[in-house]
ZADO-1210 file (C-alpha; in nm, 4 decimals, padded with zeros to 6 digits):
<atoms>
<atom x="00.0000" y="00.0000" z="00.0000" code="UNK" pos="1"/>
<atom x="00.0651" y="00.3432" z="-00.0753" code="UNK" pos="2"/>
<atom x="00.0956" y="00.5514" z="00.2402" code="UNK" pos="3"/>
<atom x="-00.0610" y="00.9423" z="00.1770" code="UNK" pos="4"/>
<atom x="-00.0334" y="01.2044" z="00.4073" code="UNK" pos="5"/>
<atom x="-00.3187" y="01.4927" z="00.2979" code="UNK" pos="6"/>
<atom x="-00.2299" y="01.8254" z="00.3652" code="UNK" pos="7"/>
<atom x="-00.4833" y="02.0738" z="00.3568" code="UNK" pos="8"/>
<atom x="-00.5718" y="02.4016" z="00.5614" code="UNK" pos="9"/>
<atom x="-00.9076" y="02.3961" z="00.4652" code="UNK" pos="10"/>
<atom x="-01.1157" y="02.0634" z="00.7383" code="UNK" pos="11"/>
<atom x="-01.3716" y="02.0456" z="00.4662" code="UNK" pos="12"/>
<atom x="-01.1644" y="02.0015" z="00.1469" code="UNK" pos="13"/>
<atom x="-00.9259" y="01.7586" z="00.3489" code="UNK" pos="14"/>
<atom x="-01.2421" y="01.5324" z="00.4380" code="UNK" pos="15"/>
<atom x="-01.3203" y="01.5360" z="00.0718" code="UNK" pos="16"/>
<atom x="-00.9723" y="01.4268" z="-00.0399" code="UNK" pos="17"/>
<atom x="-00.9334" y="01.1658" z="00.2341" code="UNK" pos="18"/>
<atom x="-01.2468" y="01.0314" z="00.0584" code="UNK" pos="19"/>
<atom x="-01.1067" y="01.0159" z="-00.2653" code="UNK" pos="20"/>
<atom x="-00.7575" y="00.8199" z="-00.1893" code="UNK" pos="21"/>
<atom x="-00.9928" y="00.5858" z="00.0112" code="UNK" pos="22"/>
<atom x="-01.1662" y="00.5230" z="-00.3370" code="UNK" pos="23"/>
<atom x="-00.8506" y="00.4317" z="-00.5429" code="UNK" pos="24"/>
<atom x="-00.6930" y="00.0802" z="-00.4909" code="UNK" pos="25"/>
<atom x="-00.3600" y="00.0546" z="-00.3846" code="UNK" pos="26"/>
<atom x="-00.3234" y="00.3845" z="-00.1675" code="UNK" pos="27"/>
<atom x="-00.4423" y="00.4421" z="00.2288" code="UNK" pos="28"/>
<atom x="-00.4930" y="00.7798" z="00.3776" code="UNK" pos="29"/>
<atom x="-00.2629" y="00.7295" z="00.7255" code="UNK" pos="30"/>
<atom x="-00.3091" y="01.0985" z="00.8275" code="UNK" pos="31"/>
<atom x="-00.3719" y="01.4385" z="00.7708" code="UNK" pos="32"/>
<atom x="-00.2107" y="01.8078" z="00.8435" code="UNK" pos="33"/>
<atom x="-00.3823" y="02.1601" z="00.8470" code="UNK" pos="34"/>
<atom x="-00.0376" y="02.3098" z="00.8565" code="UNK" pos="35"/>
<atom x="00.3249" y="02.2927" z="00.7934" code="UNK" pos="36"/>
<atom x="00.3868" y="02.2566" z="01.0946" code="UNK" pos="37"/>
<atom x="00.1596" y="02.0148" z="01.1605" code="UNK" pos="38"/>
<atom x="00.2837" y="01.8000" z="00.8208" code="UNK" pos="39"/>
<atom x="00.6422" y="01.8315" z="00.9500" code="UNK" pos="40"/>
<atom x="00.5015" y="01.6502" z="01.2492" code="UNK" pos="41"/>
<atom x="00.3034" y="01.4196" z="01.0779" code="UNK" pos="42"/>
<atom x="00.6120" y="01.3082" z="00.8248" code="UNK" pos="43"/>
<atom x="00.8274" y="01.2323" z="01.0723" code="UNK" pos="44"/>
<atom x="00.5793" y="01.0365" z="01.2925" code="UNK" pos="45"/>
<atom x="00.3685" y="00.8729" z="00.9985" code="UNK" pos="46"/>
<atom x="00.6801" y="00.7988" z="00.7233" code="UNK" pos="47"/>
<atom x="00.4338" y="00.8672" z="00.4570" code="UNK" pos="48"/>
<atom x="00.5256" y="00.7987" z="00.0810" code="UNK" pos="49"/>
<atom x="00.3407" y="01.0834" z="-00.0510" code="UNK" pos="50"/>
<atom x="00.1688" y="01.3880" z="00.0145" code="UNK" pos="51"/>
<atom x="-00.1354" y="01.5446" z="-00.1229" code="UNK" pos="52"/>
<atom x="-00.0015" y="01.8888" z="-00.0707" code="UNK" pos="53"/>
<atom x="-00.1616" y="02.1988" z="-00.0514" code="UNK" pos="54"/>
<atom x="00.0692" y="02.5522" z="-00.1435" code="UNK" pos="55"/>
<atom x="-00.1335" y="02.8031" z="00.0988" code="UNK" pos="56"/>
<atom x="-00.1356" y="02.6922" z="00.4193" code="UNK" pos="57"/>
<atom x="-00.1363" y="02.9113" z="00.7472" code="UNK" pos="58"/>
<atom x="00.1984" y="02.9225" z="00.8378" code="UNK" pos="59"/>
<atom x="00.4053" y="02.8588" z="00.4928" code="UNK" pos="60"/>
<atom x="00.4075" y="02.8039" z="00.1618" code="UNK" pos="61"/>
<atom x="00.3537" y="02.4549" z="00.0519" code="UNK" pos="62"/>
<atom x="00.6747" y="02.3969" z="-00.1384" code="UNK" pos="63"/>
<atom x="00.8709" y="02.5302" z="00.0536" code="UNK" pos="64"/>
<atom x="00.7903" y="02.2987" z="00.3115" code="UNK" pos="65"/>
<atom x="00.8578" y="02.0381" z="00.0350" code="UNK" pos="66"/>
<atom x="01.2485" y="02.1829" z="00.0481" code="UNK" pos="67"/>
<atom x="01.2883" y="02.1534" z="00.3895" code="UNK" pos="68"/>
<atom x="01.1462" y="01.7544" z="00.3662" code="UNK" pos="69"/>
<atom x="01.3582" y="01.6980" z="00.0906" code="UNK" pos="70"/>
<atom x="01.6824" y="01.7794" z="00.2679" code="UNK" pos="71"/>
<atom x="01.5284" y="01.5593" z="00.6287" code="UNK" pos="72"/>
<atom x="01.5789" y="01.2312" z="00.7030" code="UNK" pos="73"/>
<atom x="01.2357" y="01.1233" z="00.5443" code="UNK" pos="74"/>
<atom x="01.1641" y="01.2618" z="00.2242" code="UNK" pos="75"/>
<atom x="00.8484" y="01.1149" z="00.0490" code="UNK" pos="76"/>
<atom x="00.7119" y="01.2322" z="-00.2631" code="UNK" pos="77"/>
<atom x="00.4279" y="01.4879" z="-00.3062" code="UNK" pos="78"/>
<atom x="00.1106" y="01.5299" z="-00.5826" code="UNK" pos="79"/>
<atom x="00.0196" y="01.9201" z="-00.5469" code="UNK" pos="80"/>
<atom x="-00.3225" y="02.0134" z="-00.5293" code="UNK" pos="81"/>
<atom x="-00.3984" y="02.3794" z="-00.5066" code="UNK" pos="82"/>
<atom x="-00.5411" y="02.6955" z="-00.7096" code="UNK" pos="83"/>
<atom x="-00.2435" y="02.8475" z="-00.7375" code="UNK" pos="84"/>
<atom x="-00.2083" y="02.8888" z="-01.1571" code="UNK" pos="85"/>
<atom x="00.1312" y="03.1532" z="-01.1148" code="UNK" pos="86"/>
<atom x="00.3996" y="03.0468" z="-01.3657" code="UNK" pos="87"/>
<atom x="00.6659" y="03.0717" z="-01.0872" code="UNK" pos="88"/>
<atom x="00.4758" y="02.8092" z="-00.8430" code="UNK" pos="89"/>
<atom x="00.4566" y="02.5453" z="-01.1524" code="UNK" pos="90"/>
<atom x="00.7518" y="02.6182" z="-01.2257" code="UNK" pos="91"/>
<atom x="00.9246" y="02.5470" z="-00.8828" code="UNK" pos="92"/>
<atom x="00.7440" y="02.2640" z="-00.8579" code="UNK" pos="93"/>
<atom x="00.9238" y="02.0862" z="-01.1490" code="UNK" pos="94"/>
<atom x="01.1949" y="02.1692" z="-00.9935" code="UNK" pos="95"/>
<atom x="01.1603" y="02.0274" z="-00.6769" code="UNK" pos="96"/>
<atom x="01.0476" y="01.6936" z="-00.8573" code="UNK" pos="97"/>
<atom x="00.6671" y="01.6911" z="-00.7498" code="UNK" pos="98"/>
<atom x="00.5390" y="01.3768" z="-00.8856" code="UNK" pos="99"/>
<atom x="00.1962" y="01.5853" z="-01.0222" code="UNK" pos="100"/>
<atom x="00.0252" y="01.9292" z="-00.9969" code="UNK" pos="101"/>
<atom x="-00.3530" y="01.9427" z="-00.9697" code="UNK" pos="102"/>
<atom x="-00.5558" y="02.2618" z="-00.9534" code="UNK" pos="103"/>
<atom x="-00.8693" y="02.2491" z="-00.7691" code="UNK" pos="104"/>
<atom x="-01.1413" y="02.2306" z="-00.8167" code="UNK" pos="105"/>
<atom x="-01.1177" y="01.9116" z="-00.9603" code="UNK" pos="106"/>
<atom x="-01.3379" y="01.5800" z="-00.9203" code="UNK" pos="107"/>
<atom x="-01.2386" y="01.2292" z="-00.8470" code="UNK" pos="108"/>
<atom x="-01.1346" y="01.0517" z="-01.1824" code="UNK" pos="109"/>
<atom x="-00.8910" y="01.3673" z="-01.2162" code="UNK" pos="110"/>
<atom x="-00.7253" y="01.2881" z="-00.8704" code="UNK" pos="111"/>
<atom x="-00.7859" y="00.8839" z="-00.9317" code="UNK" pos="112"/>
<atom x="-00.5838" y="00.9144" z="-01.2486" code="UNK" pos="113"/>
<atom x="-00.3041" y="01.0656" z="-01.1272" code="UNK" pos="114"/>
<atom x="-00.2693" y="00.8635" z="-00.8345" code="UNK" pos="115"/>
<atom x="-00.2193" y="00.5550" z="-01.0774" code="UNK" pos="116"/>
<atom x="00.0087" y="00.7457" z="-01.2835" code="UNK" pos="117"/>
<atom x="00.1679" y="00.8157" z="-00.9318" code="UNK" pos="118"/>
<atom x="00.2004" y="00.4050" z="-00.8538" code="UNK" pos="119"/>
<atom x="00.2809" y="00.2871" z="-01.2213" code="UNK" pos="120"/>
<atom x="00.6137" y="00.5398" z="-01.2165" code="UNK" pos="121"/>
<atom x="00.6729" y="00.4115" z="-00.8631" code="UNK" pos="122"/>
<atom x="00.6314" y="00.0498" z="-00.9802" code="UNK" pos="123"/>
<atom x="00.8689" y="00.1372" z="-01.2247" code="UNK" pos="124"/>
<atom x="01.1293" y="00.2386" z="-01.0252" code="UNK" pos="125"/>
<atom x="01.1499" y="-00.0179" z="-00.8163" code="UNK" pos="126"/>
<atom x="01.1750" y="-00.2951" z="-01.0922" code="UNK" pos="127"/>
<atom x="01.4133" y="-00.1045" z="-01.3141" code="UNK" pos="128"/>
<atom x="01.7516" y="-00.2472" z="-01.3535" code="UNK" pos="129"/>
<atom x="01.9793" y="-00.0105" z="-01.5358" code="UNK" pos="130"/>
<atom x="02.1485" y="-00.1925" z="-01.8609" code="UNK" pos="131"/>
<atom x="02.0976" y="00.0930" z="-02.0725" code="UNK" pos="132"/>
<atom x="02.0029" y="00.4247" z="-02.2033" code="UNK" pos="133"/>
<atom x="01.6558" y="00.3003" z="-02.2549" code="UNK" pos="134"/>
<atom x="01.6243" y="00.2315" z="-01.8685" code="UNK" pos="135"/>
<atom x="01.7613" y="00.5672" z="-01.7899" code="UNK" pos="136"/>
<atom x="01.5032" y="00.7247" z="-02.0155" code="UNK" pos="137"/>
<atom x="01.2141" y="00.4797" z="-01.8540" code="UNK" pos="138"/>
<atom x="01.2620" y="00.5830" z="-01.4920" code="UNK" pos="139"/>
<atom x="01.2952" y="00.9893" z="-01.5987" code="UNK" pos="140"/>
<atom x="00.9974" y="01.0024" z="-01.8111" code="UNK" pos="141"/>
<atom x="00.8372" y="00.6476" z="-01.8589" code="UNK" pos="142"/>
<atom x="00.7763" y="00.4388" z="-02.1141" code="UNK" pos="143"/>
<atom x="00.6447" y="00.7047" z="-02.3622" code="UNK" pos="144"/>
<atom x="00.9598" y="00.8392" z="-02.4671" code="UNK" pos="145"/>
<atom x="01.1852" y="00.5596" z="-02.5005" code="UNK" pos="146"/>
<atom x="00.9125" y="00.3901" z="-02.7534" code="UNK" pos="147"/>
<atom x="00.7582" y="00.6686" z="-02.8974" code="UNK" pos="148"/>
<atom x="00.4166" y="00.7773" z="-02.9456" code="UNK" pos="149"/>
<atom x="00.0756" y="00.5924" z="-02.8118" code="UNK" pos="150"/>
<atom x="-00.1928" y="00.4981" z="-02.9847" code="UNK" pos="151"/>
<atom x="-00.5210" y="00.7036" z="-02.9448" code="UNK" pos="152"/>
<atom x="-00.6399" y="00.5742" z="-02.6471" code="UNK" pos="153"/>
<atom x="-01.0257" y="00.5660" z="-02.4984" code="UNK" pos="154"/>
<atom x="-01.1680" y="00.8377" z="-02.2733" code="UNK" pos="155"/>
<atom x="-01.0310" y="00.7818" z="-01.8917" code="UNK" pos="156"/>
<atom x="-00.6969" y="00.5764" z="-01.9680" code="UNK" pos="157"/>
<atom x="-00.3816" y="00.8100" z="-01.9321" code="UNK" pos="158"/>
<atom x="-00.0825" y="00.7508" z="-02.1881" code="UNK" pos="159"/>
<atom x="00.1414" y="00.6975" z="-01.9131" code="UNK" pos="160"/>
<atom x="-00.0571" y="00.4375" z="-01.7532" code="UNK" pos="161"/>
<atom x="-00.0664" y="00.2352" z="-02.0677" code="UNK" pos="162"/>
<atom x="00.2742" y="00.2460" z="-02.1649" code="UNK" pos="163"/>
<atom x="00.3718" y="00.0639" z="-01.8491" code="UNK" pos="164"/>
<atom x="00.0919" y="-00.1738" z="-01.8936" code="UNK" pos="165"/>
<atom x="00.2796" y="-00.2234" z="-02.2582" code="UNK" pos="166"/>
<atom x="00.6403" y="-00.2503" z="-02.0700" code="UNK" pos="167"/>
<atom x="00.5046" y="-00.5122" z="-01.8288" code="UNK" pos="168"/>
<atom x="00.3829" y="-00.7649" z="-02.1358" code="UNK" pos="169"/>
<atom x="00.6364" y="-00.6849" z="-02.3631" code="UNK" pos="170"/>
<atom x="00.8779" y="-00.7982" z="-02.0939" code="UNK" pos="171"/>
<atom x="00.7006" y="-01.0899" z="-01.9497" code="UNK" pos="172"/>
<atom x="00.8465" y="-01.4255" z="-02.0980" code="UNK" pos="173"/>
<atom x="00.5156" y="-01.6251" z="-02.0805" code="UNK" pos="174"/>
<atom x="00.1440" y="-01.4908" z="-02.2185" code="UNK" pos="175"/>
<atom x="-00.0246" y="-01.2921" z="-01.8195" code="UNK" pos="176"/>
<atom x="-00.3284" y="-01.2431" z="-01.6956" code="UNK" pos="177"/>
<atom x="-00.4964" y="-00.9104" z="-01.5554" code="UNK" pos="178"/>
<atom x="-00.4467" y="-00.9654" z="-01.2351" code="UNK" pos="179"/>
<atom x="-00.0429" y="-01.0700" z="-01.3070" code="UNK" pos="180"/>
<atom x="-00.0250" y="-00.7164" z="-01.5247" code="UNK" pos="181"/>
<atom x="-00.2000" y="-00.5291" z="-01.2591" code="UNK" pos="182"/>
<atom x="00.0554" y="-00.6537" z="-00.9754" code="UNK" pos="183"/>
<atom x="00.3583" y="-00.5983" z="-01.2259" code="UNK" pos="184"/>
<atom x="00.2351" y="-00.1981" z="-01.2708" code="UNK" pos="185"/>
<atom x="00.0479" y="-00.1451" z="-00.9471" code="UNK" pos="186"/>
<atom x="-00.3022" y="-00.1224" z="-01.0644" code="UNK" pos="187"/>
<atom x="-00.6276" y="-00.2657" z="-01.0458" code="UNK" pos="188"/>
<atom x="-00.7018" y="-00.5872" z="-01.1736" code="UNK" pos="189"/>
<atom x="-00.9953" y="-00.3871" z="-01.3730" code="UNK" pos="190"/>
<atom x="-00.7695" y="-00.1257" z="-01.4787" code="UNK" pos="191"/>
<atom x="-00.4985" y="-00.3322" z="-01.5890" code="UNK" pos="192"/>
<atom x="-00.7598" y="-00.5865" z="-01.7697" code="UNK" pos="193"/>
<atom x="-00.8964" y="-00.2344" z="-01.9922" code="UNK" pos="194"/>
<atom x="-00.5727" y="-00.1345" z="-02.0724" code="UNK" pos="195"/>
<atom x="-00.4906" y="-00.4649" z="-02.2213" code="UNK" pos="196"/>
<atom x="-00.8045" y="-00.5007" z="-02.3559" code="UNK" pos="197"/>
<atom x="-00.7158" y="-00.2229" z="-02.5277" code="UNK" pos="198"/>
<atom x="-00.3773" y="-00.3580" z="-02.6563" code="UNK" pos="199"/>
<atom x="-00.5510" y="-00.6286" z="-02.7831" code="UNK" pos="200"/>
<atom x="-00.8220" y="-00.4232" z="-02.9479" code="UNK" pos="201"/>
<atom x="-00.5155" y="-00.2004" z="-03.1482" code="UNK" pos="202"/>
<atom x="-00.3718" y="-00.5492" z="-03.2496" code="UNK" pos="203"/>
<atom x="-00.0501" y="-00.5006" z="-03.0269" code="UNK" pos="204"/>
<atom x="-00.1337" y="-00.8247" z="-02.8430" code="UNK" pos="205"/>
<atom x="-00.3623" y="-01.1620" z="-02.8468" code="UNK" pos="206"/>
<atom x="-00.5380" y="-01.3182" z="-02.6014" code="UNK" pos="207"/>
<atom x="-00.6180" y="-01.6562" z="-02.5274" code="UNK" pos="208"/>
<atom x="-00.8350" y="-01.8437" z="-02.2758" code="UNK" pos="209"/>
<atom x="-00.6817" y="-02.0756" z="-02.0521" code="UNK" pos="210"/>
<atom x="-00.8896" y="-02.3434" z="-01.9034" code="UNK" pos="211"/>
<atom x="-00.9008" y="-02.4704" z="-01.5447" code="UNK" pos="212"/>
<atom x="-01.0647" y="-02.7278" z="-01.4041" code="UNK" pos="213"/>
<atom x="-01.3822" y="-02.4931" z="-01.2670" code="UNK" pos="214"/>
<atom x="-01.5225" y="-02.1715" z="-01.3405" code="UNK" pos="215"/>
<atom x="-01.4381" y="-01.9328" z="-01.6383" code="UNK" pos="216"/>
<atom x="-01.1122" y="-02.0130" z="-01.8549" code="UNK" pos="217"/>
<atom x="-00.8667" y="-01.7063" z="-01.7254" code="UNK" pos="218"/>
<atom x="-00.7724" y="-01.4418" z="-02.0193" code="UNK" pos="219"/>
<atom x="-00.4004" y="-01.4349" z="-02.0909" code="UNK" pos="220"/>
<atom x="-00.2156" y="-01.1748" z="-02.3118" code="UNK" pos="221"/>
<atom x="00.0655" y="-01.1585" z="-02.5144" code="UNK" pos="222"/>
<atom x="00.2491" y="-00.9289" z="-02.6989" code="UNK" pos="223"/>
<atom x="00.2872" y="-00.9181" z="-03.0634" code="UNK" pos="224"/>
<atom x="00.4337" y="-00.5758" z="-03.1539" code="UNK" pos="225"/>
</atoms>
């Protein structure tokens, strides 16, 4: 699981992103801050792997607070979610490596599909094993870039999301299943099962049905390029 610290001034919008993360598979809300003072706490007590952060909080600004986790003994990643559209506050986000930057308002398949963005990059970077410029280029910027550009894909499925789905069966030595793809990425078994679905349907892979000795014979995929 995904540990996620939310960070939020506002009690309100905090209840209604605690809500959210509880929707999406994979992630658990372990606490929540009002301030930076109160995240500084919280990070150091809780260990969280990422923060939903907001940038105008009571005491300090967001990313700034970032900096200062950054250089501690536990830095954890951070999704920003705020109103703040100034050029400079994007822009110093990228720099200090924010995994995503979400202006509110915003609904829950726009926070949902950046959280699985979130896990499929983190996935990644915990299986990749540098041999290559290729890797490098994976673990930077994903899949995308080192094998050029996606297909069109269907309303709801991110790019990102289905170029790891691509990396995990174009690696696998044996035809997989959903629920093999989705533990390979780090989604849902549902997810993972549309996006090679999709695959499938843009002739980049086959399926076949395996057959047990009960129940439904189990989909399994395979690449074919």
């Amino acid at each position: 699981m995904i540990r996620v610290l939310v960070v939020d001034d506002d009690f309100m919008v905090a209840r209604i992103h605690i809500g959210f993360v509880d929707r999406v598979d994979g992630f658990e809300v372990v606490g929540v801050a009002h301030s930076g003072a109160e995240a500084a706490e919280a990070v150091a007590r809780l260990r969280p792997d990422l923060l939903l952060l907001d940038l105008y909080l009571p005491d300090r600004f967001g990313l700034d607070l970032l900096a200062d986790l950054r250089s501690g003994p536990h830095p954890c990643d951070a999704i920003v979610i705020t109103a703040a559209k100034e050029g400079e506050a994007v822009r110093s986000a990228v720099r200090l490596g924010v995994a995503d930057y979400l202006l509110k308002p915003f609904g829950f398949p726009d926070l949902e599909e950046r959280l699985h963005r979130y896990a499929a990059q983190r996935h990644l970077l915990d299986r990749t094993e540098v041999r290559g410029q290729e890797d490098v280029d994976r673990a930077f910027v994903g899949p995308a870039r080192a094998q050029g550009p996606p297909a069109a894909l269907p309303k709801g499925m991110s790019a990102e999301t289905a170029r790891l789905v691509e990396d995990a069966l174009r690696g696998a030595d044996t035809a997989v299943s959903a629920t093999e793809a989705a533990e390979a990425v780090g989604l849902s078994r549902v997810s993972a099962r549309r996006y090679l679905e999709h695959l499938v349907t843009t002739g980049r892979a086959d399926v076949r049905l395996r057959y047990g000795t009960t129940g439904r014979p189990e989909r399994r995929y395979r690449w074919v390029g």
